[in-house]
Structure formats: structure tokens, C-alpha cells
Backbone as ProteinMPNN parsed JSONL, in Angstrom:
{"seq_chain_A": "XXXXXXXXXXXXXXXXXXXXXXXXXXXXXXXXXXXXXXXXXXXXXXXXXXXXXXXXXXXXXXXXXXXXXXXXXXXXXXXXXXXXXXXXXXXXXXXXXXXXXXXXXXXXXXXXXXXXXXXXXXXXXXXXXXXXXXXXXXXXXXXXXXXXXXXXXXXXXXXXXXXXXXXXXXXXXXXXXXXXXXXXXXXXXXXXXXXXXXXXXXX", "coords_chain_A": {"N_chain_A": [[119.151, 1.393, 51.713], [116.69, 0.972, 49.546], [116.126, 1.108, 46.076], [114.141, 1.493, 44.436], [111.903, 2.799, 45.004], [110.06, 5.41, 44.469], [110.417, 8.959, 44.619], [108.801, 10.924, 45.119], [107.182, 8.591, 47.445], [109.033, 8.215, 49.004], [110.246, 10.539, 49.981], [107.599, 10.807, 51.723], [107.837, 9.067, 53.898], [108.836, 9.854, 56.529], [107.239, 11.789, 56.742], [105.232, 9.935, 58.024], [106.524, 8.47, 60.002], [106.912, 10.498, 62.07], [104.408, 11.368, 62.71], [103.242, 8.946, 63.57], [105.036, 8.426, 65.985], [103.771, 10.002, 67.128], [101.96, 8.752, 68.98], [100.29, 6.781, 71.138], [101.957, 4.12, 71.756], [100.82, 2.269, 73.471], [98.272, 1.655, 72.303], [98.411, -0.061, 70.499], [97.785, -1.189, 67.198], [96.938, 0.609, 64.106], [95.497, 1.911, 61.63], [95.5, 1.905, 57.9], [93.599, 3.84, 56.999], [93.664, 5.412, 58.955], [95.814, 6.503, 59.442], [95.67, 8.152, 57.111], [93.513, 9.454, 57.411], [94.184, 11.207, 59.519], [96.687, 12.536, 58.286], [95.491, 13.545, 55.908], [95.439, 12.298, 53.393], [94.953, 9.991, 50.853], [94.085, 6.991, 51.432], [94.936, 4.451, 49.793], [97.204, 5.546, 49.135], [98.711, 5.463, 50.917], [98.999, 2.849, 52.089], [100.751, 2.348, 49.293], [102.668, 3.501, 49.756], [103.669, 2.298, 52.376], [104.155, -0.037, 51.938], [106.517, -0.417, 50.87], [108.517, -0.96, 52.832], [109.248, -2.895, 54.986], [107.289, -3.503, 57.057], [104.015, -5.087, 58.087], [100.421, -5.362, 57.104], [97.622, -6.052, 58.758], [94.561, -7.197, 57.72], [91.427, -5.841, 58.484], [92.862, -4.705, 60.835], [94.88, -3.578, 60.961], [97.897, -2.051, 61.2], [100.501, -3.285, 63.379], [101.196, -1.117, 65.707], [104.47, -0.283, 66.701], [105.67, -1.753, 65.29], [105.499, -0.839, 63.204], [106.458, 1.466, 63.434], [109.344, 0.7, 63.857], [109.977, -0.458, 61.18], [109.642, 1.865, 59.717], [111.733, 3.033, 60.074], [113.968, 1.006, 59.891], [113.753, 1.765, 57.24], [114.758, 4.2, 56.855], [116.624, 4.287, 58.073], [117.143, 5.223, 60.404], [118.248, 4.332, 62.667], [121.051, 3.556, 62.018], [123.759, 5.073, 62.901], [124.425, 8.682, 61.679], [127.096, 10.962, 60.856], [127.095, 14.522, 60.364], [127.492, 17.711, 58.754], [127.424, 21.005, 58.816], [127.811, 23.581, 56.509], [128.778, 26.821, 56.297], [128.34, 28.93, 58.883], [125.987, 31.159, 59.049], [123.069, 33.008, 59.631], [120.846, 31.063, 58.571], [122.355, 28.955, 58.827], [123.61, 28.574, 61.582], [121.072, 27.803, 62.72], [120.542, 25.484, 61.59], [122.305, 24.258, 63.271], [121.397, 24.278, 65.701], [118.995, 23.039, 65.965], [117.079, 20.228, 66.752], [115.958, 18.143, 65.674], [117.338, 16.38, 63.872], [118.255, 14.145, 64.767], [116.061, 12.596, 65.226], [116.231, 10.769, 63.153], [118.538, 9.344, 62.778], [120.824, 11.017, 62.023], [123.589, 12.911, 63.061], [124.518, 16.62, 63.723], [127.65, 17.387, 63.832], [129.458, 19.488, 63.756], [129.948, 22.659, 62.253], [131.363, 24.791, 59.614], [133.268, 27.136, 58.137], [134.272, 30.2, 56.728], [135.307, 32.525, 57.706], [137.418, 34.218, 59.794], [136.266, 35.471, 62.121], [134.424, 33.32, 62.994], [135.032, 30.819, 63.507], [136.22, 29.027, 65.242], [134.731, 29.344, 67.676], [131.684, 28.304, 69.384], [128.5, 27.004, 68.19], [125.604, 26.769, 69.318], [126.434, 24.131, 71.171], [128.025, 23.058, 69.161], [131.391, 23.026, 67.225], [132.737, 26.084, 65.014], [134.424, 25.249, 62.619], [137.627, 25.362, 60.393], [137.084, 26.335, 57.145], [138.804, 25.948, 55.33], [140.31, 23.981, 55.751], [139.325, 21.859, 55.385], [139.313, 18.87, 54.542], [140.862, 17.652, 56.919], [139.18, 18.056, 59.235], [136.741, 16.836, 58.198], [137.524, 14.438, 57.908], [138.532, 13.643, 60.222], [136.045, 14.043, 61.61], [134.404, 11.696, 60.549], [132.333, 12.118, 58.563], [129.508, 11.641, 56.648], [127.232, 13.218, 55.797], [126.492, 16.325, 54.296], [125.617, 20.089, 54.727], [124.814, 22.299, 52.665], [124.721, 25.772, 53.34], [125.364, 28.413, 52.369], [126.132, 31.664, 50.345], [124.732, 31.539, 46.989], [126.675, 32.34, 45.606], [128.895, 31.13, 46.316], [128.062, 28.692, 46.527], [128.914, 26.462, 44.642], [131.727, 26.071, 44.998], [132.071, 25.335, 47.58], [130.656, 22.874, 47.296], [132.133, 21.425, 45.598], [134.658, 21.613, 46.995], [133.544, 20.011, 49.31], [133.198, 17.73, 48.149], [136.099, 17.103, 47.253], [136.514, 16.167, 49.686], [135.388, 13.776, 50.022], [132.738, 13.516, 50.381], [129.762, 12.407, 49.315], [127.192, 13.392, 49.791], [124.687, 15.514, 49.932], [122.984, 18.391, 51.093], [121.478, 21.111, 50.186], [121.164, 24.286, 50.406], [121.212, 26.489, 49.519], [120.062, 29.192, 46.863], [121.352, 27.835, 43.955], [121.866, 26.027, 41.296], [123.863, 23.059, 41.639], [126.579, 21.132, 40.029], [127.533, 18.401, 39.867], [129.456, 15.132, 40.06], [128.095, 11.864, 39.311], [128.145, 10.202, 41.225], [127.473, 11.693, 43.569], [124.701, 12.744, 45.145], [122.75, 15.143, 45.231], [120.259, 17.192, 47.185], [118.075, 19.866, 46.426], [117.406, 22.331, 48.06], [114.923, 25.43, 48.085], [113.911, 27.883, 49.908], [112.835, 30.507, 49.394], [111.924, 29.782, 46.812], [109.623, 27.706, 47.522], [107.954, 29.099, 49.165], [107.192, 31.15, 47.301], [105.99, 29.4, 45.517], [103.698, 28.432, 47.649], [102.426, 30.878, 48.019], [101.322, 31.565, 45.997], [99.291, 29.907, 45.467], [95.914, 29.33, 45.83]], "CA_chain_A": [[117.838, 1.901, 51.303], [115.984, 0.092, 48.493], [116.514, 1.768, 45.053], [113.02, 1.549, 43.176], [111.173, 3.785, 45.53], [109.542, 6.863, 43.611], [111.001, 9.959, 44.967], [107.577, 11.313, 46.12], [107.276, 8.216, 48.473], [110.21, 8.266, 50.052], [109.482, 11.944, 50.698], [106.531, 10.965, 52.601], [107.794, 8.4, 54.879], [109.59, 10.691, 57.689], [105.564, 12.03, 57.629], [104.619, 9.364, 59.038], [106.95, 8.163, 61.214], [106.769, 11.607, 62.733], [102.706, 11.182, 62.958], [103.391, 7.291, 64.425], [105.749, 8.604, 66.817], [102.965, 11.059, 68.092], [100.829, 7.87, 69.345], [100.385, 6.103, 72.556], [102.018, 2.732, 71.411], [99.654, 1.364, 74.078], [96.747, 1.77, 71.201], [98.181, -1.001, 69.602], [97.436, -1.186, 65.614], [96.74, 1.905, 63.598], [94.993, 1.354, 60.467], [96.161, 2.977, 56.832], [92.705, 4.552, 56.904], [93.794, 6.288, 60.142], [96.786, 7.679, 59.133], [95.396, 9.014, 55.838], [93.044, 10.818, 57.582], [95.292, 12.532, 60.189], [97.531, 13.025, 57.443], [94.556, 13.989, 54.716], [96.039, 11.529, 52.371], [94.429, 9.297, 50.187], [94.292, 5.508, 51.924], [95.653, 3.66, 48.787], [98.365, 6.098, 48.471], [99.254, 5.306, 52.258], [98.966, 1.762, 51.927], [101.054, 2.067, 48.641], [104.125, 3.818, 50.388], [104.198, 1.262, 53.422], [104.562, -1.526, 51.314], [108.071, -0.555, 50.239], [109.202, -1.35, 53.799], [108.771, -4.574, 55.858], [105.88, -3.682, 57.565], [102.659, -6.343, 57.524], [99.474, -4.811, 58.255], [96.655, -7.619, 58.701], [93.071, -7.226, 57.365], [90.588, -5.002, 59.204], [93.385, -4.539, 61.819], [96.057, -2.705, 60.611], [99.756, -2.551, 61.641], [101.161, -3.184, 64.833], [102.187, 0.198, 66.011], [105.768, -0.459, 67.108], [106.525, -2.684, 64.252], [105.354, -0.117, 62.091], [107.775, 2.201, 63.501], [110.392, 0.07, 63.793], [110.252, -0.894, 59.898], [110.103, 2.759, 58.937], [113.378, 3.65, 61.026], [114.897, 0.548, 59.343], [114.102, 1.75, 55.797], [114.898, 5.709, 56.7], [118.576, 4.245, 58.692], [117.515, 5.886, 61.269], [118.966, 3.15, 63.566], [122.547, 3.893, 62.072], [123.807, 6.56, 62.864], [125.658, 9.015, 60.16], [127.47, 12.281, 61.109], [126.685, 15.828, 59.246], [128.138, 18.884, 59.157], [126.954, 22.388, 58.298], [128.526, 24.735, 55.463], [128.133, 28.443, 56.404], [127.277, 29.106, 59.702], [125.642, 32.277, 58.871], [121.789, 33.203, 60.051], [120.658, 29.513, 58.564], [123.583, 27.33, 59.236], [123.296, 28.64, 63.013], [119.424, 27.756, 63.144], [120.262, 23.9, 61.698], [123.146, 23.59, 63.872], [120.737, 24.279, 66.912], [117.44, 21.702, 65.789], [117.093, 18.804, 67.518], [115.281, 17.386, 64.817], [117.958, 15.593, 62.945], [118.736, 12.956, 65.665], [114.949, 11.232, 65.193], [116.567, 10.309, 61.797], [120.292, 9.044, 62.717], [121.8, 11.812, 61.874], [124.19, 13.892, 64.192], [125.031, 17.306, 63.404], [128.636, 17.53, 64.801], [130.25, 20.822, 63.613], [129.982, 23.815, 61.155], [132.677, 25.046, 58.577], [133.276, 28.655, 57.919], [135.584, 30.744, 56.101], [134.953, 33.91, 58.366], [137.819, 33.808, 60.807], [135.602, 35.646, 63.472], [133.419, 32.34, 63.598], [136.114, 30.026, 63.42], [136.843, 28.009, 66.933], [133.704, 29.788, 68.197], [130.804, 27.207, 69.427], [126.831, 27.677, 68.045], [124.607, 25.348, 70.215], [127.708, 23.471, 71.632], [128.899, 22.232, 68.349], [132.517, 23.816, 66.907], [132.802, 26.039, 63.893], [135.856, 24.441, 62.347], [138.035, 26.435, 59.464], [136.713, 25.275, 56.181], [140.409, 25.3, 54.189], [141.241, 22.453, 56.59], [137.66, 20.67, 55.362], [139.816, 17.893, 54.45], [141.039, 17.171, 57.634], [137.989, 17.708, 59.702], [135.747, 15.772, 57.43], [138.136, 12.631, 58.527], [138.231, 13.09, 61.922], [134.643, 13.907, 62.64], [134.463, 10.55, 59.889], [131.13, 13.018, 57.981], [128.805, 11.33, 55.425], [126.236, 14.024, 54.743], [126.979, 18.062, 54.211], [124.216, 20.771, 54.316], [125.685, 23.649, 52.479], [124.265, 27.437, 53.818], [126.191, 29.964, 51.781], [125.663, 32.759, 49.425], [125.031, 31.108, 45.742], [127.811, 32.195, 44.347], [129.922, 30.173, 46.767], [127.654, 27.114, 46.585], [129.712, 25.592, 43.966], [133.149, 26.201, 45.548], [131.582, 24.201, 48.768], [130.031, 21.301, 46.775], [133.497, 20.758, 45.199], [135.32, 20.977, 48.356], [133.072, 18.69, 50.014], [133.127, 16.117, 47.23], [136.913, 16.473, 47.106], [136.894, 15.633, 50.631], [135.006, 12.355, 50.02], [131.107, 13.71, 51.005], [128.72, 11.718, 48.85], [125.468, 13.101, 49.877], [124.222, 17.435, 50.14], [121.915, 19.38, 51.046], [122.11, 22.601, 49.272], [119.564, 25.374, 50.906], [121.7, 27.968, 48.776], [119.436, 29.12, 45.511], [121.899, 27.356, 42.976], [121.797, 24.555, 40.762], [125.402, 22.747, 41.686], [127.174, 20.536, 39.099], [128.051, 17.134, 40.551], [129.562, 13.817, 39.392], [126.76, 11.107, 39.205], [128.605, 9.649, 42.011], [127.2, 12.37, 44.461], [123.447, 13.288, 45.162], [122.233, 16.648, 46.091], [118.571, 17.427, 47.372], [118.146, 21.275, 46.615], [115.73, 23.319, 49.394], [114.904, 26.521, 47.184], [113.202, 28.479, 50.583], [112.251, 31.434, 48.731], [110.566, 29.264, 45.909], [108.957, 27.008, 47.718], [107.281, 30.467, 49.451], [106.485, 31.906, 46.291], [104.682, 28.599, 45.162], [102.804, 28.715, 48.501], [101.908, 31.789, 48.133], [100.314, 31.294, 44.573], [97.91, 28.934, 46.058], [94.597, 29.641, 46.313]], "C_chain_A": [[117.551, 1.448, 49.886], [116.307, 1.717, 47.262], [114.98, 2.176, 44.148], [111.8, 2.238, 43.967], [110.776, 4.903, 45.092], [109.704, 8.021, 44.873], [109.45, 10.681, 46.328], [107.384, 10.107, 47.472], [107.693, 8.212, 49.733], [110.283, 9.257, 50.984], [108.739, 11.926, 52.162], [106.603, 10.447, 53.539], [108.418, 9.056, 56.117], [108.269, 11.205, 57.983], [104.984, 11.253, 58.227], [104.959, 8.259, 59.703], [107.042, 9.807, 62.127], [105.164, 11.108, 63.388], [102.478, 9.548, 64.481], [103.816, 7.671, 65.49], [104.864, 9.403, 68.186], [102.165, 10.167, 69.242], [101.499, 7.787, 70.145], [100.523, 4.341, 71.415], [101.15, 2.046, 72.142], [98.752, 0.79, 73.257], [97.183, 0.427, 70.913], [98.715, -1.438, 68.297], [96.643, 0.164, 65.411], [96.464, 1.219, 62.125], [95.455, 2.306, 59.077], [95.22, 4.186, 57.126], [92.725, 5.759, 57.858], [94.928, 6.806, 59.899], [96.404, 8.373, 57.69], [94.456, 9.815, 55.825], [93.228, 11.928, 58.116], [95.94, 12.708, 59.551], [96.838, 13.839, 55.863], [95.627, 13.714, 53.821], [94.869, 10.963, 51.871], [95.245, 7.442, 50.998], [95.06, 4.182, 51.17], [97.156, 4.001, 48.775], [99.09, 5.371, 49.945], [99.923, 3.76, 52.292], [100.079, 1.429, 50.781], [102.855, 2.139, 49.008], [104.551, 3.155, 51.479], [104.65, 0.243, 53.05], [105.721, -1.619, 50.874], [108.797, -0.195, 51.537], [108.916, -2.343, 54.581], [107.663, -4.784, 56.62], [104.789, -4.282, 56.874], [101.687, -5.997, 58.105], [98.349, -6.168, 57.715], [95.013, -6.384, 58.745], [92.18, -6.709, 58.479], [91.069, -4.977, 60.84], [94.2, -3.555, 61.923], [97.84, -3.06, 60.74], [100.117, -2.339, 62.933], [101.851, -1.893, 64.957], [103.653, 0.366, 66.082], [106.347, -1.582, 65.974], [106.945, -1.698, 63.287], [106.227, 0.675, 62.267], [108.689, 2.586, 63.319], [110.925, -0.28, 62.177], [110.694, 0.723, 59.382], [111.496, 3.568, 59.015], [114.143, 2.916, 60.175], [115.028, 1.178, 58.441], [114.697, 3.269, 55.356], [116.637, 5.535, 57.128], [118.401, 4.924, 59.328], [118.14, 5.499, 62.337], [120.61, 3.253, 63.224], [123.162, 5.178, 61.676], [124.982, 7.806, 62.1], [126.21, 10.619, 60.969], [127.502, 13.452, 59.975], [127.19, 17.415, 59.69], [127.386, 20.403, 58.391], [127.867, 23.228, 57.278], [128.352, 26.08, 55.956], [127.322, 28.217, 57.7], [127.018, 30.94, 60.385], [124.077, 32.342, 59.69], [121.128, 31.142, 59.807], [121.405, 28.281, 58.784], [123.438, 27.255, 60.694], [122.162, 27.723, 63.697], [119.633, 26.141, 63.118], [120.912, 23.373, 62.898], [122.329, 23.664, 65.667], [119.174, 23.406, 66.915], [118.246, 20.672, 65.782], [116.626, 17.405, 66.583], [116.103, 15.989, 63.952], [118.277, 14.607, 63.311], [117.691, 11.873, 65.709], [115.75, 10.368, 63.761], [117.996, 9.376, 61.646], [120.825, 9.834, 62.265], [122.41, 12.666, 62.999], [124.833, 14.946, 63.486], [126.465, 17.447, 64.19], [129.362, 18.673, 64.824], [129.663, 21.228, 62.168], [131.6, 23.968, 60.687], [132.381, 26.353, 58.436], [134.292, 29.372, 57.413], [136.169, 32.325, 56.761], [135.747, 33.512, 59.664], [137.521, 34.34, 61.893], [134.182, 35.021, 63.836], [134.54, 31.592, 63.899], [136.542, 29.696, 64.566], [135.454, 28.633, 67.384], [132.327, 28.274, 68.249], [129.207, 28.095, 68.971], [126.481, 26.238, 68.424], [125.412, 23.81, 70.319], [128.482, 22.594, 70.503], [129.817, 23.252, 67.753], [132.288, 24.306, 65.514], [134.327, 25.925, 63.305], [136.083, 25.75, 60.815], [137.761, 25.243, 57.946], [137.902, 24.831, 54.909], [141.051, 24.434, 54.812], [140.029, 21.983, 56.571], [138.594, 19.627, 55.296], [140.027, 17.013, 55.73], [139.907, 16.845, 58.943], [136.647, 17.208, 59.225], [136.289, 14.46, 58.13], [137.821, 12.634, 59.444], [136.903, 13.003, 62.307], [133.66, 12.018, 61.702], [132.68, 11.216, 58.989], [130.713, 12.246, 57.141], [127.995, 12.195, 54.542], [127.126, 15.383, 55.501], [125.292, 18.758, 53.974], [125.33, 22.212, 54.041], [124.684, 25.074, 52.656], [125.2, 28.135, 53.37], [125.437, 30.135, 50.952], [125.697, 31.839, 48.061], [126.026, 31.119, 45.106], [128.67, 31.702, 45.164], [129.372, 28.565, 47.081], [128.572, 25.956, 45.705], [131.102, 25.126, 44.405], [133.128, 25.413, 46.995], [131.493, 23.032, 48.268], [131.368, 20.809, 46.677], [134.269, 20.443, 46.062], [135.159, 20.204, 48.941], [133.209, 17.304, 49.359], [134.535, 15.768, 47.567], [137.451, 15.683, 48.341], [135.911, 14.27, 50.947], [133.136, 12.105, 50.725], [130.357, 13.095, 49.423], [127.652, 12.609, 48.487], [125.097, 14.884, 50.19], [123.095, 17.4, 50.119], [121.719, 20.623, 50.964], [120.966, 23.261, 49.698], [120.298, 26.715, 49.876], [120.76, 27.718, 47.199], [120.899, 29.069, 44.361], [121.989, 26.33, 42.018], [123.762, 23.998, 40.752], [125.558, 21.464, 40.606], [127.791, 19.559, 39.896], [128.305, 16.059, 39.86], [128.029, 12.691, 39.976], [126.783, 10.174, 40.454], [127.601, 10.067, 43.264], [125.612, 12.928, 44.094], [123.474, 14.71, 46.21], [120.729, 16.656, 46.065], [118.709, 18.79, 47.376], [116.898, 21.64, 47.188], [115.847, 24.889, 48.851], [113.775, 27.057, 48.727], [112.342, 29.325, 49.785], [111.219, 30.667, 47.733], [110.002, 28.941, 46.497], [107.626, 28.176, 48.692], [106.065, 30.991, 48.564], [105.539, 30.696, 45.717], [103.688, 28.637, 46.419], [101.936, 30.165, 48.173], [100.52, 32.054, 46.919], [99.453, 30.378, 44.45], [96.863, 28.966, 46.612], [94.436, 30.701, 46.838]], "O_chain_A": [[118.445, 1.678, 49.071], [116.581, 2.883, 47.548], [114.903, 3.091, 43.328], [110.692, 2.163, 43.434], [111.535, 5.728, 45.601], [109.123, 7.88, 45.949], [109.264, 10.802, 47.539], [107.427, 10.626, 48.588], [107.228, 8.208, 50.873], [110.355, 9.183, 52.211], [108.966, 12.537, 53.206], [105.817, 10.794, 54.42], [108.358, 8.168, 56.967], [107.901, 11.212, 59.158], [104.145, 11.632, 59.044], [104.229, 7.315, 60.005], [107.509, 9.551, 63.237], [105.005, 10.547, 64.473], [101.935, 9.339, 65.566], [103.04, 7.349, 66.39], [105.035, 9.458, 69.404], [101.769, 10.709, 70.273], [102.642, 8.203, 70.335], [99.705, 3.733, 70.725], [100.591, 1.118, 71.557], [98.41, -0.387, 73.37], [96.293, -0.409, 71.07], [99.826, -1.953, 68.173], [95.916, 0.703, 66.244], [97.06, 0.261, 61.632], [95.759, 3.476, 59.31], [95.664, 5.294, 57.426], [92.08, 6.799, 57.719], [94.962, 7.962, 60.321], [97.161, 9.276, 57.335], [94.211, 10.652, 54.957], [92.89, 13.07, 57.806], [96.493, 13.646, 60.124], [97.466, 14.474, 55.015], [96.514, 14.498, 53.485], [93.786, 11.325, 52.329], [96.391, 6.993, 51.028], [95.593, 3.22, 51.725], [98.088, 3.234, 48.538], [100.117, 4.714, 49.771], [101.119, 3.539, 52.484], [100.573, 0.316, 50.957], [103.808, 1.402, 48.757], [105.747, 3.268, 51.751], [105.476, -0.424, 53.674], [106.146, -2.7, 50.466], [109.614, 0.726, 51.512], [107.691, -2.383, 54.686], [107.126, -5.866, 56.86], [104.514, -4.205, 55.676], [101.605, -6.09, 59.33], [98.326, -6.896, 56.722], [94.635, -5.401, 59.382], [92.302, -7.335, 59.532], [90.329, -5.119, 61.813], [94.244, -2.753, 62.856], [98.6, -3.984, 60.449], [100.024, -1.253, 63.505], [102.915, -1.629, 64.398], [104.081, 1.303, 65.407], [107.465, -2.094, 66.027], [108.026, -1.55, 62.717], [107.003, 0.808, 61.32], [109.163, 3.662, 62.954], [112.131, -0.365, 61.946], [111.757, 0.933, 58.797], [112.064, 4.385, 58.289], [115.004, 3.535, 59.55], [116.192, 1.521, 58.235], [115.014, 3.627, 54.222], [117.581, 6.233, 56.758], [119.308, 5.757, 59.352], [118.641, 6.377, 63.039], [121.402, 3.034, 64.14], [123.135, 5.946, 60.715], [126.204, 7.658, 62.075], [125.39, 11.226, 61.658], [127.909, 13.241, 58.832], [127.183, 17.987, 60.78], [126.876, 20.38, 57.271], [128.973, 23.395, 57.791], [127.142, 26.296, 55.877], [126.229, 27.665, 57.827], [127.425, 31.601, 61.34], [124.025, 31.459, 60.547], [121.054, 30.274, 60.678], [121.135, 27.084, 58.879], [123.185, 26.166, 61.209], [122.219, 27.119, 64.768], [119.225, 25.425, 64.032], [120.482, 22.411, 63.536], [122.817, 23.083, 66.636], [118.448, 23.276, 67.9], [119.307, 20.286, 65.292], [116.839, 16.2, 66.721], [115.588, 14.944, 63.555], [118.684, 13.825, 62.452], [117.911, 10.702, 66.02], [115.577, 9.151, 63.687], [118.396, 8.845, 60.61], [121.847, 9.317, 61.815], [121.644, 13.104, 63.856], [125.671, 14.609, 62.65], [126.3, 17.657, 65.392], [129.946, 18.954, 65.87], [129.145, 20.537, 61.291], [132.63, 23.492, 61.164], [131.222, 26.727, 58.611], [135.399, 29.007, 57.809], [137.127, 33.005, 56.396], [135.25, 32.776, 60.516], [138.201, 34.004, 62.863], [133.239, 35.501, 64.465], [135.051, 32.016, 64.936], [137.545, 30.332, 64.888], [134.84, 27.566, 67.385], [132.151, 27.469, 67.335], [128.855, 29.243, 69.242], [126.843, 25.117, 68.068], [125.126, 22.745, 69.771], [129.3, 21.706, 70.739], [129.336, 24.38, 67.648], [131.8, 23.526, 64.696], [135.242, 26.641, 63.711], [135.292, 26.575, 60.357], [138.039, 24.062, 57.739], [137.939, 23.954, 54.047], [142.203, 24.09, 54.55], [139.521, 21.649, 57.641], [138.793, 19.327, 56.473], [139.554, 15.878, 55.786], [139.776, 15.755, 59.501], [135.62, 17.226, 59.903], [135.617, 13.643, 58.759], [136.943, 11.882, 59.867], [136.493, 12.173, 63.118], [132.675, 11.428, 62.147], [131.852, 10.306, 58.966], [131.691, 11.862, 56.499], [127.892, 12.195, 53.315], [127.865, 15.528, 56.474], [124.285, 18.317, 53.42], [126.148, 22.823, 54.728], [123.822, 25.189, 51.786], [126.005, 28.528, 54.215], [124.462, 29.47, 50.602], [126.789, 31.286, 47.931], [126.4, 30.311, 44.256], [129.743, 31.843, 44.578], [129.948, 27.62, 47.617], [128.828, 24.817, 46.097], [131.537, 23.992, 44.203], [134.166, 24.929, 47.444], [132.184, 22.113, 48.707], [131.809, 19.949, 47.439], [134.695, 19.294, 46.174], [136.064, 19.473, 49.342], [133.297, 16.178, 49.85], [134.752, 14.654, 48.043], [138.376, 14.871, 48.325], [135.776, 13.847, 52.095], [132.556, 11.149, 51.24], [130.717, 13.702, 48.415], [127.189, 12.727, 47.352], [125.75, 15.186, 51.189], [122.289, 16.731, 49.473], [121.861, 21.246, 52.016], [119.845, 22.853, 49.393], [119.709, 27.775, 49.661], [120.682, 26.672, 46.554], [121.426, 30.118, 43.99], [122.565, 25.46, 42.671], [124.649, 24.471, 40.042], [124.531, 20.818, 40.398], [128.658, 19.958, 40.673], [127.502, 15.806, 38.961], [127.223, 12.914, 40.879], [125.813, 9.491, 40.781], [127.0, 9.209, 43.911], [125.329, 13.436, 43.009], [123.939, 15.074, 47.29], [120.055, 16.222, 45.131], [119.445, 19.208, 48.269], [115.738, 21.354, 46.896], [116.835, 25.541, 49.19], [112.666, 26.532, 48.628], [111.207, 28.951, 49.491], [109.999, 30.829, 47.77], [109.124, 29.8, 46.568], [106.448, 27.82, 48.735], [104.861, 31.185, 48.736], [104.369, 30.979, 45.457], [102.577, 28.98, 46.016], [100.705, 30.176, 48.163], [99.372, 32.493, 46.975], [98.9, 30.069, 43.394], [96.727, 28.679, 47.801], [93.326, 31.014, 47.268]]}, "name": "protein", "num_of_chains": 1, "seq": "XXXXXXXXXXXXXXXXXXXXXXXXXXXXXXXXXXXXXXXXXXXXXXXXXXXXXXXXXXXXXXXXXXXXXXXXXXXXXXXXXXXXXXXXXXXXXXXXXXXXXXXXXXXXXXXXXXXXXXXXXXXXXXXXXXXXXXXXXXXXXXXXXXXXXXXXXXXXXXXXXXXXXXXXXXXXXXXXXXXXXXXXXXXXXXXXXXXXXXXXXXX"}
């Protein structure tokens, strides 16, 4: 995945390969102008975030539907496919480990971790919750790239670290914490509650 992509872009492109995906490839070509109005975007902006993937849209035509697709899958990797595991499978670790959603993307959720030995070998939506003081070893075998950590804040940190020391890269932290990471490792933090309370303070 290209490096000089502005954060907000990148953001936006899973919107509209979701949106693309909705079409009858039959149609064809889909024009920026047409996804920036089913998406109530701005047409420049649309046009500005396609261009940082291989797609070629042609002059009062647009972009081949299925190219367009196809480019945004390349530049998302959704074509190779990464394995992910859950932290905490409490009320929200349960809920990810049962959406389907994560498989348009290449990702496979394959198991949960838990420290609660009356989850522990137990299945939620046929994937295993594994014991998380043997992360080490079931990080290898299931061969894991990304982590989504679901615990209580004050054990978000004591996850991150575990996961790093077991060679995870890449988080997704839904716990309200700010975690401390080498520069090595990216975290995307999902603040539910904030992102609520800014909704809510909107208009």
C-alpha cells in the first residue's frame, strides 16, 4: 500500500468500494460525478482519492466498473489475504468475531484470546477462544498479522504489549486508551463512546 496517501483518503476508499460493489457491473462505467452524488461527496474530492490507485477513468465516460473495483481491492489488499484475531471476547469481541464484513477486505477473523478461563476452548460464531498467556504460540500457528484489542482500558496496554511481543505489527484498539507503541507498530484507535458524543453535538 502506497505511503503518500493522506489519511482521510485512504479512509474513504472501502466507501466506495462498498458503494461499487452495490452496482450491476452490467451498467458498465460509473462516472466520479455519480459516485459523489450517491455518496454526497464533492466530485473533485472523488476524483482526487481514485487517482492514488491504478484506475483510468476516460473523459465524459468514466471508469470501467470492474476495473474500478478491481484497482480498489488491489490498493486496499483485499486480494491477499491476512489473518486477525480478536482480544477480549467480551460483549464487543463476540459481535466482531460474528461480522461477515471483514472478509470483503482480505481479512479473516480466525480466533479470539481471553484470559477468562470460562471462555477459553469455548467457540463464538465457529471461531475458538484460545488462552491468551499462550498468545505466543497461537499467534504462530494461526500465522496472525492484524489484532483488534476489546478489553477494559486498563488492560489495553498489557494486550498491545503482548501482541507486539508476539510479533503483531498492526491494532485495532476499540478500548478508550491511548496505547504506547514502538514506531514499528501502528494502531488505529475506535473511541465508540466519542465518536457518539461528537455525533450527538451535531446539529
Amino acid at each position: 500500500m502506497k505511503s503518500d496517501i493522506p489519511v482521510t483518503s485512504l479512509q474513504r476508499l472501502p466507501v466506495y468500494l462498498n458503494y461499487l460493489k452495490s452496482l450491476d457491473t452490467r451498467e458498465g462505467y460509473v462516472s466520479s460525478g455519480a459516485i459523489a452524488r450517491a455518496l454526497n461527496m464533492g466530485e473533485v474530492l472523488v476524483r482526487k482519492d481514485l487517482a492514488y490507485t491504478s484506475a483510468e477513468g476516460k473523459t465524459r465516460v468514466g471508469y470501467k466498473l470492474v476495473e474500478l473495483i478491481s484497482a480498489l481491492e488491489d490498493y486496499l489488499g483485499c486480494k491477499d489475504r491476512k489473518n486477525a484475531v480478536i482480544v477480549g471476547a467480551g460483549g464487543l469481541g463476540s459481535a466482531l468475531l460474528a461480522y461477515g464484513g471483514f472478509s470483503n477486505y482480505g481479512i479473516d477473523v480466525v480466533a479470539a484470546f481471553d484470559n477468562d478461563s470460562s471462555k477459553i476452548g469455548a467457540e463464538i460464531a465457529g471461531k475458538p477462544v484460545l488462552d491468551f498467556n499462550d498468545a505466543q504460540n497461537g499467534i504462530n500457528r494461526l500465522d496472525v498479522k492484524l489484532a483488534v484489542i476489546c478489553v477494559p482500558s486498563a488492560h489495553a496496554q498489557d494486550a498491545a504489549d503482548a501482541l507486539i511481543d508476539c510479533g503483531v505489527k498492526k491494532i485495532l484498539n476499540f478500548a478508550p486508551a491511548l496505547l504506547k507503541v514502538p514506531e514499528s507498530v501502528t494502531v488505529r484507535n475506535v473511541d465508540l463512546a466519542a465518536n457518539l458524543a461528537i455525533l450527538s453535538s451535531m446539529g
